[in-house]
PDBQT receptor file of N, H, CA, C and O in Angstrom, charges set to zero:
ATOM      1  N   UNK A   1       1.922  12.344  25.357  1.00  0.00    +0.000 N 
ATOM      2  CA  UNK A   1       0.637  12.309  24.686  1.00  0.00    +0.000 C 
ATOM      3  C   UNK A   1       0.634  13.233  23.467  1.00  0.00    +0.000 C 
ATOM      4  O   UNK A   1       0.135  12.805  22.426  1.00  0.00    +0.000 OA
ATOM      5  N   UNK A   2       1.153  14.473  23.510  1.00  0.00    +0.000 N 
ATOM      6  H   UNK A   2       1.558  14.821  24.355  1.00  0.00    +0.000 HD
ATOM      7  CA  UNK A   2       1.197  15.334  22.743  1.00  0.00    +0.000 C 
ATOM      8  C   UNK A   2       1.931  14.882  21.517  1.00  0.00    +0.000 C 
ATOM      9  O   UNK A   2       1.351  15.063  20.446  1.00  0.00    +0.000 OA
ATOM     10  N   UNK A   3       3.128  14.318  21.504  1.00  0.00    +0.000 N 
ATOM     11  H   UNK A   3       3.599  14.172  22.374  1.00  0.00    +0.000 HD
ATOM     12  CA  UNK A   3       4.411  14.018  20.683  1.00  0.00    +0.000 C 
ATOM     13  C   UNK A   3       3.599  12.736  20.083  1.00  0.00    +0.000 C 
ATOM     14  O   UNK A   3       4.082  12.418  18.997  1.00  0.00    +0.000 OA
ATOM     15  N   UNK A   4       2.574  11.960  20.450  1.00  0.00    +0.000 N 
ATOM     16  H   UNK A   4       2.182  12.218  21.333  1.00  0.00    +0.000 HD
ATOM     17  CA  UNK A   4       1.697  10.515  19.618  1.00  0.00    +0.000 C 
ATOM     18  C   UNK A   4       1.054  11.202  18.922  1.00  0.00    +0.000 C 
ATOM     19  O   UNK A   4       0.993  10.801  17.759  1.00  0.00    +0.000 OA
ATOM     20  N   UNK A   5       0.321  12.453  19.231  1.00  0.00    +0.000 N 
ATOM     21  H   UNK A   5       0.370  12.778  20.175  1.00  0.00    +0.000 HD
ATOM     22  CA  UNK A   5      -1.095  12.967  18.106  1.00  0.00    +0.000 C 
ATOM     23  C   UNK A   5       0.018  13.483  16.767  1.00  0.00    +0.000 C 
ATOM     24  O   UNK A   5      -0.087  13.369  15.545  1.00  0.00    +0.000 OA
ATOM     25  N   UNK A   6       1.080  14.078  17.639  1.00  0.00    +0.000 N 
ATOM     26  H   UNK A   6       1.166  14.170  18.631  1.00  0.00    +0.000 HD
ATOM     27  CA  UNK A   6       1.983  14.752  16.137  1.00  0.00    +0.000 C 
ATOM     28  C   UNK A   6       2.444  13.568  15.497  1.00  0.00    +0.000 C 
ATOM     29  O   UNK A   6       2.550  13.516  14.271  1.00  0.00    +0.000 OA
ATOM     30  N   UNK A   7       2.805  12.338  16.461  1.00  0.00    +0.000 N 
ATOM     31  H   UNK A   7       2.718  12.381  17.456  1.00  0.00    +0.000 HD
ATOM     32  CA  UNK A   7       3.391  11.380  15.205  1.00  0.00    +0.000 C 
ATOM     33  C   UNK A   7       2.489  10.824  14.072  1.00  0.00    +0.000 C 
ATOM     34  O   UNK A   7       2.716  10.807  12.862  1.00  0.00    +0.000 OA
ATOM     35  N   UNK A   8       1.442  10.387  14.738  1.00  0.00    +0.000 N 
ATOM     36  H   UNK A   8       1.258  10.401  15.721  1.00  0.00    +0.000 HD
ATOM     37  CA  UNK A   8      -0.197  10.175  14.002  1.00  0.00    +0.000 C 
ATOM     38  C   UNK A   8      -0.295  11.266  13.382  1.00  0.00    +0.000 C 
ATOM     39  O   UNK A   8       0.034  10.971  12.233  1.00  0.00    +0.000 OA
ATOM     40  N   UNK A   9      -0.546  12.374  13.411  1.00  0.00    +0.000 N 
ATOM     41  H   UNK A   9      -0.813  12.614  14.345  1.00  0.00    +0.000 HD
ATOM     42  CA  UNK A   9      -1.002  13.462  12.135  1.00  0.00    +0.000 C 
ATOM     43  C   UNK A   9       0.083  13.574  11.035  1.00  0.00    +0.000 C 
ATOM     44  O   UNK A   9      -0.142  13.724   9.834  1.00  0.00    +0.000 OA
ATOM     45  N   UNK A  10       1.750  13.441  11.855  1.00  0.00    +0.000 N 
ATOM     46  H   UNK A  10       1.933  13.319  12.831  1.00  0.00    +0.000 HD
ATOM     47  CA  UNK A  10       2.640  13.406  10.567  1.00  0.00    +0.000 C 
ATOM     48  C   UNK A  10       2.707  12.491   9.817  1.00  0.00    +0.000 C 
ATOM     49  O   UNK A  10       3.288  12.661   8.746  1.00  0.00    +0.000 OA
ATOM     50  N   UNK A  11       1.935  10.790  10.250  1.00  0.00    +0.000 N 
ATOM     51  H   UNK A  11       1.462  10.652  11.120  1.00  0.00    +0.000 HD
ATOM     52  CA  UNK A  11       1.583   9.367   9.614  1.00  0.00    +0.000 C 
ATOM     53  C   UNK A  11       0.791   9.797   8.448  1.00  0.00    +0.000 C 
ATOM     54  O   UNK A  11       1.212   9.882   7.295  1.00  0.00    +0.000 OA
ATOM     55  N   UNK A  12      -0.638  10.114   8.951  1.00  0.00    +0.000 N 
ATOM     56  H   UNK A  12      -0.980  10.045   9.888  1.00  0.00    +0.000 HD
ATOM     57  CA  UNK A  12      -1.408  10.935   7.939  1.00  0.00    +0.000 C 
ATOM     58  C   UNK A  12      -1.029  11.290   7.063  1.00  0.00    +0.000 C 
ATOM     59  O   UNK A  12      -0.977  10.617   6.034  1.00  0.00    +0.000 OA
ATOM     60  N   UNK A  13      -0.543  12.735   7.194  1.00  0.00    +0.000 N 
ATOM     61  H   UNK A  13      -0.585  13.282   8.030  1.00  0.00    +0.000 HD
ATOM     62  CA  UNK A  13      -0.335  13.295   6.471  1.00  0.00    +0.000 C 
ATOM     63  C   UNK A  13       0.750  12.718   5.254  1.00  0.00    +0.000 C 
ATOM     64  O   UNK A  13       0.385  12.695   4.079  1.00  0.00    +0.000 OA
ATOM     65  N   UNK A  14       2.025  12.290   5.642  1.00  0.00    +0.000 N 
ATOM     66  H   UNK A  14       2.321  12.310   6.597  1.00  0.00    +0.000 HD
ATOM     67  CA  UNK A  14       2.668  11.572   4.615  1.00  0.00    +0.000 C 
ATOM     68  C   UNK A  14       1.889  10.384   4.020  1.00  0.00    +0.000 C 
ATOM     69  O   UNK A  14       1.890  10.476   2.792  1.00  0.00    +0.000 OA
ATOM     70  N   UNK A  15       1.392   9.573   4.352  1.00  0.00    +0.000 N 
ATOM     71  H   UNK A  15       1.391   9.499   5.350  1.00  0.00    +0.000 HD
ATOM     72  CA  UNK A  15       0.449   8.767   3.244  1.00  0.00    +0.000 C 
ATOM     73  C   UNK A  15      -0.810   9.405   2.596  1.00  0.00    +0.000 C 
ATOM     74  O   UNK A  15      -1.459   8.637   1.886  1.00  0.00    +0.000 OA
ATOM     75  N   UNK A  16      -1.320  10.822   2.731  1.00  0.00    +0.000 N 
ATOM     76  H   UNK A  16      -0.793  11.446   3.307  1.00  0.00    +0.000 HD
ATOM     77  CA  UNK A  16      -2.117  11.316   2.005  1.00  0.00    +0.000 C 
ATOM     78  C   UNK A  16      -1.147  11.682   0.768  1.00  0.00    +0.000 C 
ATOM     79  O   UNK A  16      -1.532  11.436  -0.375  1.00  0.00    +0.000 OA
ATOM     80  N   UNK A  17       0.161  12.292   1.011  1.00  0.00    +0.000 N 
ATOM     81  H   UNK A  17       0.474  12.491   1.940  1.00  0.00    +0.000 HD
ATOM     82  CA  UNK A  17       0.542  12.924  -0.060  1.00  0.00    +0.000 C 
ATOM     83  C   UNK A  17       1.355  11.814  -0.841  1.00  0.00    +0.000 C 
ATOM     84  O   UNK A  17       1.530  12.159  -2.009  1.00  0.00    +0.000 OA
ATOM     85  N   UNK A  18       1.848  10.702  -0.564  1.00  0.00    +0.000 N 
ATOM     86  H   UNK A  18       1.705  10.422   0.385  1.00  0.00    +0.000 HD
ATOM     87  CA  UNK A  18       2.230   9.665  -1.398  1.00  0.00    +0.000 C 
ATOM     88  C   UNK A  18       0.858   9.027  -1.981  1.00  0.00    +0.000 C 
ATOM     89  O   UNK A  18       0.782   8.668  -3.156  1.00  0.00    +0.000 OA
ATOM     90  N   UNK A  19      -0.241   8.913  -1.049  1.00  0.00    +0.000 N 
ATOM     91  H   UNK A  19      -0.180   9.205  -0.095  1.00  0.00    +0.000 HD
ATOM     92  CA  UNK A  19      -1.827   8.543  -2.099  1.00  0.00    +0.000 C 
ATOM     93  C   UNK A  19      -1.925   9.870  -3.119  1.00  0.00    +0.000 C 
ATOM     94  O   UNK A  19      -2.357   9.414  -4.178  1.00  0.00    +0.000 OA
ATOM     95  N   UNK A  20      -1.770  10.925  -3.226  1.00  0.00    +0.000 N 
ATOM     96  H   UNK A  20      -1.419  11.296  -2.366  1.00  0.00    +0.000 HD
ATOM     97  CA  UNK A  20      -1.983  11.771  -4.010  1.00  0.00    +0.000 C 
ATOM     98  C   UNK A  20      -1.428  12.007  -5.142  1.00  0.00    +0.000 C 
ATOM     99  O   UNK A  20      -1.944  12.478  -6.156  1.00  0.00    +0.000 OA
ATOM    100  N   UNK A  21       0.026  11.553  -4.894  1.00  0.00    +0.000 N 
ATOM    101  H   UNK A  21       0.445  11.170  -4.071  1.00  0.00    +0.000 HD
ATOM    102  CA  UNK A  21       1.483  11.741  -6.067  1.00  0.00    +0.000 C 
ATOM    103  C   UNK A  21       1.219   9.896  -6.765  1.00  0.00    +0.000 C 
ATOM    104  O   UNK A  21       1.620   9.644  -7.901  1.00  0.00    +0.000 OA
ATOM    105  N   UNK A  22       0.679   9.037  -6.093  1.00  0.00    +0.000 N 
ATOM    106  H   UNK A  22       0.353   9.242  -5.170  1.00  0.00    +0.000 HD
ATOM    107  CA  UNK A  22       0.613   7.942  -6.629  1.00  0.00    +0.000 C 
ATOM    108  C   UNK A  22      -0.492   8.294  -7.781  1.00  0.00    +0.000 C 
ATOM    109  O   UNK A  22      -0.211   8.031  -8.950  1.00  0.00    +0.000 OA
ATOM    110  N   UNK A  23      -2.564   9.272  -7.241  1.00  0.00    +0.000 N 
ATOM    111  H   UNK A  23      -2.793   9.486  -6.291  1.00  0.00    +0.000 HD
ATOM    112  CA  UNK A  23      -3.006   9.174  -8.025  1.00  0.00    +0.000 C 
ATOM    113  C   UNK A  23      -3.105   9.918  -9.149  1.00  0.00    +0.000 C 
ATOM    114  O   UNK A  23      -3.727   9.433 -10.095  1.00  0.00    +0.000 OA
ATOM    115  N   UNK A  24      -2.486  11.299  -9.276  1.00  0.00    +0.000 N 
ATOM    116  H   UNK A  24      -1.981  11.692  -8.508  1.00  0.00    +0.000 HD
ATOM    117  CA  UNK A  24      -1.698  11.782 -10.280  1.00  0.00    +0.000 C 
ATOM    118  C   UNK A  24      -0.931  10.765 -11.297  1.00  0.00    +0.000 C 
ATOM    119  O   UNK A  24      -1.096  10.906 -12.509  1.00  0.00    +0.000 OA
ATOM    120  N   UNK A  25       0.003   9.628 -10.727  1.00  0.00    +0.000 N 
ATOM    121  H   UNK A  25       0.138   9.513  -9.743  1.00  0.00    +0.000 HD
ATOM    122  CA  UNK A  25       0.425   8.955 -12.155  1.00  0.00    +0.000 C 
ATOM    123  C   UNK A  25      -0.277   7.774 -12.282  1.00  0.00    +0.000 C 
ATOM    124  O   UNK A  25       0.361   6.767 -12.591  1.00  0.00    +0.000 OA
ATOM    125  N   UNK A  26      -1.832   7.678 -12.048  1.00  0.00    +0.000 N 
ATOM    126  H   UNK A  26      -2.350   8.496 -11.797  1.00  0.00    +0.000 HD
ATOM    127  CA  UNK A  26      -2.150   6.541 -12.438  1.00  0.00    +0.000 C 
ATOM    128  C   UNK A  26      -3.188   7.230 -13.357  1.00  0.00    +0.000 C 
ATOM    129  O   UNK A  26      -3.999   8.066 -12.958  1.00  0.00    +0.000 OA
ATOM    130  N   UNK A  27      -3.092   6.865 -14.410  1.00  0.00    +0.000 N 
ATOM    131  H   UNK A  27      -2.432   6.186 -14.734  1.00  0.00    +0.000 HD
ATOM    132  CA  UNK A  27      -4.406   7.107 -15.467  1.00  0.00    +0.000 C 
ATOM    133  C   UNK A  27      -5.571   5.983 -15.517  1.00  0.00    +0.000 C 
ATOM    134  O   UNK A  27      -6.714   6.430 -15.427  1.00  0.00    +0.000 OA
ATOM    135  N   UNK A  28      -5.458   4.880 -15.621  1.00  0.00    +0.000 N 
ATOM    136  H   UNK A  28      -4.529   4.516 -15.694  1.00  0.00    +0.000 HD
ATOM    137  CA  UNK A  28      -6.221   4.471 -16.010  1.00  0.00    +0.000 C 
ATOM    138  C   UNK A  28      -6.059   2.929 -15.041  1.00  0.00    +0.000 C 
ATOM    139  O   UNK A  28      -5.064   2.743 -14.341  1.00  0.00    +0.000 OA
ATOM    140  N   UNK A  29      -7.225   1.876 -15.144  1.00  0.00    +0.000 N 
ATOM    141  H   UNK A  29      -8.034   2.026 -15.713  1.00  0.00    +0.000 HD
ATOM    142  CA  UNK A  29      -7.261   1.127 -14.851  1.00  0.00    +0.000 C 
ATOM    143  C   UNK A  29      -6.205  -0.321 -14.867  1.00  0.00    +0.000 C 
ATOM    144  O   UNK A  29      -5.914  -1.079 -13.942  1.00  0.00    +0.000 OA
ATOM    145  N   UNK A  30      -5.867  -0.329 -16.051  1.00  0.00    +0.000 N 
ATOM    146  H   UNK A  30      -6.104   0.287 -16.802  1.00  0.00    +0.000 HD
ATOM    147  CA  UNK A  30      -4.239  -0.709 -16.071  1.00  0.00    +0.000 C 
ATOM    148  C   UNK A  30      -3.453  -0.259 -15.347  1.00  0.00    +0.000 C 
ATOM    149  O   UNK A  30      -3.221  -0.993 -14.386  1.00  0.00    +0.000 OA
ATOM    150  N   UNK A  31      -2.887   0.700 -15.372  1.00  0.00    +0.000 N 
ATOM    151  H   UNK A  31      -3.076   1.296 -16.152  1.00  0.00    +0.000 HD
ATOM    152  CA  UNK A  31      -2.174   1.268 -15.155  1.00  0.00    +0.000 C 
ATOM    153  C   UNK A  31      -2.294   0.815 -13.291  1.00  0.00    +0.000 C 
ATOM    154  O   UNK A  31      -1.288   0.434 -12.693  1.00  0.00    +0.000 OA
ATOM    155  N   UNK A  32      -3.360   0.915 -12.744  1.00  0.00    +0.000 N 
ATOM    156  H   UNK A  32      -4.178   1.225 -13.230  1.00  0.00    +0.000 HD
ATOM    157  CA  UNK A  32      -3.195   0.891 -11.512  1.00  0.00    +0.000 C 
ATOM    158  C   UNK A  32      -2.946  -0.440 -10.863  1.00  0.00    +0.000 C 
ATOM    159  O   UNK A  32      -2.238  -0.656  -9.879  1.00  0.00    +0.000 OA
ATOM    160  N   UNK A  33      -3.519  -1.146 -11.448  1.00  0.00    +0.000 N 
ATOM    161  H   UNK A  33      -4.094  -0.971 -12.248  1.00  0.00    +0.000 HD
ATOM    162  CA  UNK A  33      -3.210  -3.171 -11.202  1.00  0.00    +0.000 C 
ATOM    163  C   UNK A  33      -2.103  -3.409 -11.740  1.00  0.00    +0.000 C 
ATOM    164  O   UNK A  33      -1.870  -2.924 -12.848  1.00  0.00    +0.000 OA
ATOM    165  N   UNK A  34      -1.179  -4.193 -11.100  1.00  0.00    +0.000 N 
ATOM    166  H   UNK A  34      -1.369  -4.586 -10.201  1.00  0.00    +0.000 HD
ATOM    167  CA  UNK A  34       0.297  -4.662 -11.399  1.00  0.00    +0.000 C 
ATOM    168  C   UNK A  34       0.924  -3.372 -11.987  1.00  0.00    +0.000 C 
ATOM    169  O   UNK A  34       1.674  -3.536 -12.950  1.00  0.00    +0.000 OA
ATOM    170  N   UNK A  35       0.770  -2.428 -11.651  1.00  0.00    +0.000 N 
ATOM    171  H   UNK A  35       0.160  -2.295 -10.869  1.00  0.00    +0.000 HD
ATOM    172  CA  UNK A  35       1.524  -1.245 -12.044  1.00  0.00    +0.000 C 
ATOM    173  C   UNK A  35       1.528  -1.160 -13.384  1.00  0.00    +0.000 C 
ATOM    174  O   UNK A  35       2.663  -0.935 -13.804  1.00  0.00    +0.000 OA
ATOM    175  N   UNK A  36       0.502  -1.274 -14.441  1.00  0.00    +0.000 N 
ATOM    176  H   UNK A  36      -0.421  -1.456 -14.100  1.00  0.00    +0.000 HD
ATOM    177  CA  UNK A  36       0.677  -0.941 -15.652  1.00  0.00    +0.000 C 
ATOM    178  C   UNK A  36       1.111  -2.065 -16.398  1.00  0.00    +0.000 C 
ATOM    179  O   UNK A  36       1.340  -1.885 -17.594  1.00  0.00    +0.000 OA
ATOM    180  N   UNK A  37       1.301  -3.446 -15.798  1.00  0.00    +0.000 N 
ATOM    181  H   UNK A  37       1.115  -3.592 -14.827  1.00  0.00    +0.000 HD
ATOM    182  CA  UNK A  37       2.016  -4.505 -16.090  1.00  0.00    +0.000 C 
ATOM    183  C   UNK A  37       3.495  -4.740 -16.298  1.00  0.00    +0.000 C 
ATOM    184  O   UNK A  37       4.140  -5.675 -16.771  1.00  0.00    +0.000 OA
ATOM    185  N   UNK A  38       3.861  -3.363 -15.689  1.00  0.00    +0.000 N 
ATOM    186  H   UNK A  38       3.336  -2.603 -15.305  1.00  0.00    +0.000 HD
ATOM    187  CA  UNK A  38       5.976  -3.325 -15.262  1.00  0.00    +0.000 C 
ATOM    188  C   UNK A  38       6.105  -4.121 -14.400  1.00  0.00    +0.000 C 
ATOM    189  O   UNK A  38       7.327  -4.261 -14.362  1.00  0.00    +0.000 OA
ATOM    190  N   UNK A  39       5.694  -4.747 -13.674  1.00  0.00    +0.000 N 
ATOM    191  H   UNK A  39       4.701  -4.633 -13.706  1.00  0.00    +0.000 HD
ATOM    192  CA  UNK A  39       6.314  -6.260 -12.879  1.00  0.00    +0.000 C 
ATOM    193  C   UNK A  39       6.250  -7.111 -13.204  1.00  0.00    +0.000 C 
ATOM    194  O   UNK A  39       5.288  -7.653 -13.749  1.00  0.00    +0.000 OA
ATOM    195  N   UNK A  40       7.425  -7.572 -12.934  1.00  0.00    +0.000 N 
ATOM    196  H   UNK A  40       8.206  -7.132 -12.491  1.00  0.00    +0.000 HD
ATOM    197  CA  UNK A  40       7.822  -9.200 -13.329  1.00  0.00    +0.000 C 
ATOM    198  C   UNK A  40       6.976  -9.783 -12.608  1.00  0.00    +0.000 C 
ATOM    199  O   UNK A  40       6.323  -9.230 -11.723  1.00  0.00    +0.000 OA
ATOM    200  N   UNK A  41       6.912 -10.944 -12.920  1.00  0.00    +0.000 N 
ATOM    201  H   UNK A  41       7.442 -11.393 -13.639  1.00  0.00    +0.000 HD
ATOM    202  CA  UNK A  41       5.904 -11.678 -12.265  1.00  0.00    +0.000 C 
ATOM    203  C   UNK A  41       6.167 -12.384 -10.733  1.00  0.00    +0.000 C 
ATOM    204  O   UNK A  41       5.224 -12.780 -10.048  1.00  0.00    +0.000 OA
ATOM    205  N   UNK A  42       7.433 -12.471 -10.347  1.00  0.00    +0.000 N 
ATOM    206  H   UNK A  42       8.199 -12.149 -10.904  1.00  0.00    +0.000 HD
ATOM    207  CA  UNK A  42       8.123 -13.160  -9.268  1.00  0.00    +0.000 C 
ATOM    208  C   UNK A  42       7.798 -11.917  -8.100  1.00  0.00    +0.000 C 
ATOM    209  O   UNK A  42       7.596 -12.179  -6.915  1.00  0.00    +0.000 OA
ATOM    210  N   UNK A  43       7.789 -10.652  -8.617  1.00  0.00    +0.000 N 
ATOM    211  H   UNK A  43       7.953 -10.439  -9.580  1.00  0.00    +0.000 HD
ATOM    212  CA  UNK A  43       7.357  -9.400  -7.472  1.00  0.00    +0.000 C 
ATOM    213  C   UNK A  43       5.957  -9.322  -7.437  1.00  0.00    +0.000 C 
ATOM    214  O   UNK A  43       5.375  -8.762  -6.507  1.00  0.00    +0.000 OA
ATOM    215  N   UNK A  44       5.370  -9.845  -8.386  1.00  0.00    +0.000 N 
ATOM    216  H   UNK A  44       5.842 -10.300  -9.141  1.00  0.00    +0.000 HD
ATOM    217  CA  UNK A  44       4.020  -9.994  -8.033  1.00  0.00    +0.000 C 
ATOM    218  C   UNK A  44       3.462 -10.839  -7.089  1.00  0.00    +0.000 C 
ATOM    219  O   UNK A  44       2.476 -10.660  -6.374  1.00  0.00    +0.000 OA
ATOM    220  N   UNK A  45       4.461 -12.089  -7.203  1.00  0.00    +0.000 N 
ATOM    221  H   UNK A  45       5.262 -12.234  -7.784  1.00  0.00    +0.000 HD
ATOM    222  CA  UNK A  45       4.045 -12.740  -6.998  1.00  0.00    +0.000 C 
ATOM    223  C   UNK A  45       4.575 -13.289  -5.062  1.00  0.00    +0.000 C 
ATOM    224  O   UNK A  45       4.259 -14.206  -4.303  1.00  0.00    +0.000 OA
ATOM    225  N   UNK A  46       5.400 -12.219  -5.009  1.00  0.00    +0.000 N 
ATOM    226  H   UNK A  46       5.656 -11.475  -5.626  1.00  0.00    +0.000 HD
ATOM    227  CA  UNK A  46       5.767 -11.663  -3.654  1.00  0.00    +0.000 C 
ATOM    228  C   UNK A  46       4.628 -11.073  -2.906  1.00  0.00    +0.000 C 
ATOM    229  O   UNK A  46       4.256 -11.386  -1.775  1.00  0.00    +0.000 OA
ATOM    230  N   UNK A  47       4.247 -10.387  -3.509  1.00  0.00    +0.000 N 
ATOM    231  H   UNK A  47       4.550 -10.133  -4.428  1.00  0.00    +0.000 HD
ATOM    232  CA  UNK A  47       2.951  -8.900  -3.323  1.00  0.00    +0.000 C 
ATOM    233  C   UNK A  47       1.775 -10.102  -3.143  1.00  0.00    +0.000 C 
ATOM    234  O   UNK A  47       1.187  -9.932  -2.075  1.00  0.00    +0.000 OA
ATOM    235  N   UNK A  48       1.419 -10.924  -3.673  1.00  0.00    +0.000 N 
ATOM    236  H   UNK A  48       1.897 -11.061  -4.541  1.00  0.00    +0.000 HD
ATOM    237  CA  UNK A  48       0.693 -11.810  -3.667  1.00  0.00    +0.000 C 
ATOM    238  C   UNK A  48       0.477 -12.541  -1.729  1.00  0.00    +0.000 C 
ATOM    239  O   UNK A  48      -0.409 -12.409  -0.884  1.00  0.00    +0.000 OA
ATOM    240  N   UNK A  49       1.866 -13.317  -1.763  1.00  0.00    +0.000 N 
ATOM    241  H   UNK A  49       2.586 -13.425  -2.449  1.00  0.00    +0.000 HD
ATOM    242  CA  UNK A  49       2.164 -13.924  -0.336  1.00  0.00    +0.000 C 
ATOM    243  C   UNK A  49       1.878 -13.164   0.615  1.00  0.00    +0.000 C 
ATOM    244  O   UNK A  49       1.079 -13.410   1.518  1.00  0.00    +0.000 OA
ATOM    245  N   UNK A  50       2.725 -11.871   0.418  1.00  0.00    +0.000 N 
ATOM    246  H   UNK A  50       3.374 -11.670  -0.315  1.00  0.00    +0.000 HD
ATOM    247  CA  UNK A  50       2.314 -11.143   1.864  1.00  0.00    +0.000 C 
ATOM    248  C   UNK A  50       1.355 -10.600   2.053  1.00  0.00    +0.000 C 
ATOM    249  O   UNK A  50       1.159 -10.097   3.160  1.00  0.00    +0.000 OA
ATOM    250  N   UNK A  51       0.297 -10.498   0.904  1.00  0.00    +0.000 N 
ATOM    251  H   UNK A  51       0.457 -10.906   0.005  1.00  0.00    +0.000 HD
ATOM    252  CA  UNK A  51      -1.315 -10.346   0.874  1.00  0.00    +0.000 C 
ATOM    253  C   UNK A  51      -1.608 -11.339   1.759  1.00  0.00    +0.000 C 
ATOM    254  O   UNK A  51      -1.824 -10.962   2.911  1.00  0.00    +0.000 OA
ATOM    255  N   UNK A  52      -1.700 -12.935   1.451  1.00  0.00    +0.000 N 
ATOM    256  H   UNK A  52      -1.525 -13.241   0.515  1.00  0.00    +0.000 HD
ATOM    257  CA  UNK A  52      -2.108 -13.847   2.023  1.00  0.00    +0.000 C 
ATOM    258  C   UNK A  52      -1.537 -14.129   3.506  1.00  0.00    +0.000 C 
ATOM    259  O   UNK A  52      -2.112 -14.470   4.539  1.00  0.00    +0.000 OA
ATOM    260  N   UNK A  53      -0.032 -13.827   3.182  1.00  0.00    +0.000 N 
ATOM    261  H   UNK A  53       0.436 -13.551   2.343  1.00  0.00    +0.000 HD
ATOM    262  CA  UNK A  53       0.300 -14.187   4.938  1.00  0.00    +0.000 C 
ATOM    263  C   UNK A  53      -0.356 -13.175   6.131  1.00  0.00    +0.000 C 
ATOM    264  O   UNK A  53      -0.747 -13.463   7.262  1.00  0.00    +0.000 OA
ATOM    265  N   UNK A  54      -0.323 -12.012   5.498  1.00  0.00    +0.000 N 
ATOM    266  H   UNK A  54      -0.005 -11.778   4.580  1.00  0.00    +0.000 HD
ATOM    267  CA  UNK A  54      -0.799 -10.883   6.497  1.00  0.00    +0.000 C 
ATOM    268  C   UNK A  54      -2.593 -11.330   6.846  1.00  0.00    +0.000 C 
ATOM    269  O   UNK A  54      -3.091 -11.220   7.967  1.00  0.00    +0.000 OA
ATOM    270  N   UNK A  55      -3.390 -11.865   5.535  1.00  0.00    +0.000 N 
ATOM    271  H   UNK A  55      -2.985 -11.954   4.625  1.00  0.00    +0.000 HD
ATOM    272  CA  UNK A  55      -4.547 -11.309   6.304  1.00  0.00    +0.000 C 
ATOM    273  C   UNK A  55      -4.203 -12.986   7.022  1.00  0.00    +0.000 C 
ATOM    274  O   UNK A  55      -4.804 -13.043   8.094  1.00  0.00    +0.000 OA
ATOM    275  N   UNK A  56      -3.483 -14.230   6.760  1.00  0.00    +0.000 N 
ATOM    276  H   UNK A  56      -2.995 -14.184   5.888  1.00  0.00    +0.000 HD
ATOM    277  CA  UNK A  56      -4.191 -15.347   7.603  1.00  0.00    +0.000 C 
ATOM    278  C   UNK A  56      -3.273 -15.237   9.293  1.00  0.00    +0.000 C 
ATOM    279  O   UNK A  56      -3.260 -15.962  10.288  1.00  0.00    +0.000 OA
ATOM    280  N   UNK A  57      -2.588 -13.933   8.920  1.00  0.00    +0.000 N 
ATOM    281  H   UNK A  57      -2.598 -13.344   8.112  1.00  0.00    +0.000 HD
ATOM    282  CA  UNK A  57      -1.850 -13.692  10.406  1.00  0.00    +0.000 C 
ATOM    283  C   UNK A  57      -3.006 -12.703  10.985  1.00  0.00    +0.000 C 
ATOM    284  O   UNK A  57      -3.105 -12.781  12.209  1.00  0.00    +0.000 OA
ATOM    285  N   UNK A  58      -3.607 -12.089  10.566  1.00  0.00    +0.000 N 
ATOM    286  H   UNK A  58      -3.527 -12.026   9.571  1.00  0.00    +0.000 HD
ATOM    287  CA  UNK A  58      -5.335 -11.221  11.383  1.00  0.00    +0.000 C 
ATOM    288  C   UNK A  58      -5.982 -12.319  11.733  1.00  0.00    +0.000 C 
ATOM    289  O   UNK A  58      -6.053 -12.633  12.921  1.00  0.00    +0.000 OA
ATOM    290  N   UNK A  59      -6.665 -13.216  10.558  1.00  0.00    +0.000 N 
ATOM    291  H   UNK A  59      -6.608 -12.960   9.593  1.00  0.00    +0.000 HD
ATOM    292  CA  UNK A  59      -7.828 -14.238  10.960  1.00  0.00    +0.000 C 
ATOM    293  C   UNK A  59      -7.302 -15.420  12.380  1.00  0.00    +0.000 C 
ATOM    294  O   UNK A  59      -7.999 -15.780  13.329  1.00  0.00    +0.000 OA
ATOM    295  N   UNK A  60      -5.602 -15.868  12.015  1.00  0.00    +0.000 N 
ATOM    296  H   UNK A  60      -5.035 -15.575  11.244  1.00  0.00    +0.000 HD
ATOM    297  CA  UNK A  60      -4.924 -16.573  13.052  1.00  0.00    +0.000 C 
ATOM    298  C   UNK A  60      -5.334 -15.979  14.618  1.00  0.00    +0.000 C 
ATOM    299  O   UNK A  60      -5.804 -16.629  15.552  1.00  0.00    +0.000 OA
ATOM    300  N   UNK A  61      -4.971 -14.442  14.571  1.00  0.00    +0.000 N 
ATOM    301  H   UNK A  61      -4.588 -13.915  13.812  1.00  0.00    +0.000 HD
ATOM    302  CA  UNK A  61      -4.974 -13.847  15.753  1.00  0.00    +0.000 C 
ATOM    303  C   UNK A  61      -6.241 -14.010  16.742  1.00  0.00    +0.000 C 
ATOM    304  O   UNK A  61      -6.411 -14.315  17.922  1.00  0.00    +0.000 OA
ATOM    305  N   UNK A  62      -7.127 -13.604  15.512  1.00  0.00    +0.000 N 
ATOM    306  H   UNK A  62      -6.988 -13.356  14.554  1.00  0.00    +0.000 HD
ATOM    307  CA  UNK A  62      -8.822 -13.553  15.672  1.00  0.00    +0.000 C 
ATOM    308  C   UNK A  62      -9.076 -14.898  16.441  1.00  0.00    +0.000 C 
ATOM    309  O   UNK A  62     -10.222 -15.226  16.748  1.00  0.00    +0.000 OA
TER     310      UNK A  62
């Protein structure tokens, strides 16, 4: 039980500080959608699918 709360708080904690170092290099609104527009469009368009497959694999479940 003990060794789950530490894995969960060390979860936390590493995605606070990658959300933090991410919002440090984002300035502006560009910048934060398609990464500033540095992706090709085929990784977007990856990022796209597994948007869609993931949520119709929640609603499927549901």
């Amino acid at each position: 039980m003990t060794s789950a709360v530490a894995f969960f708080l060390l979860f936390v904690a590493c995605t606070l500080a990658i959300t933090g170092w991410a919002a440090r290099r984002t300035a502006s609104v560009d910048a934060f959608y398609t990464a500033g527009g540095r992706l090709p469009g085929w990784l977007n368009g990856i990022a796209l699918v597994n948007d869609y497959l993931s949520a119709a694999a929640f609603l499927g479940a549901a």
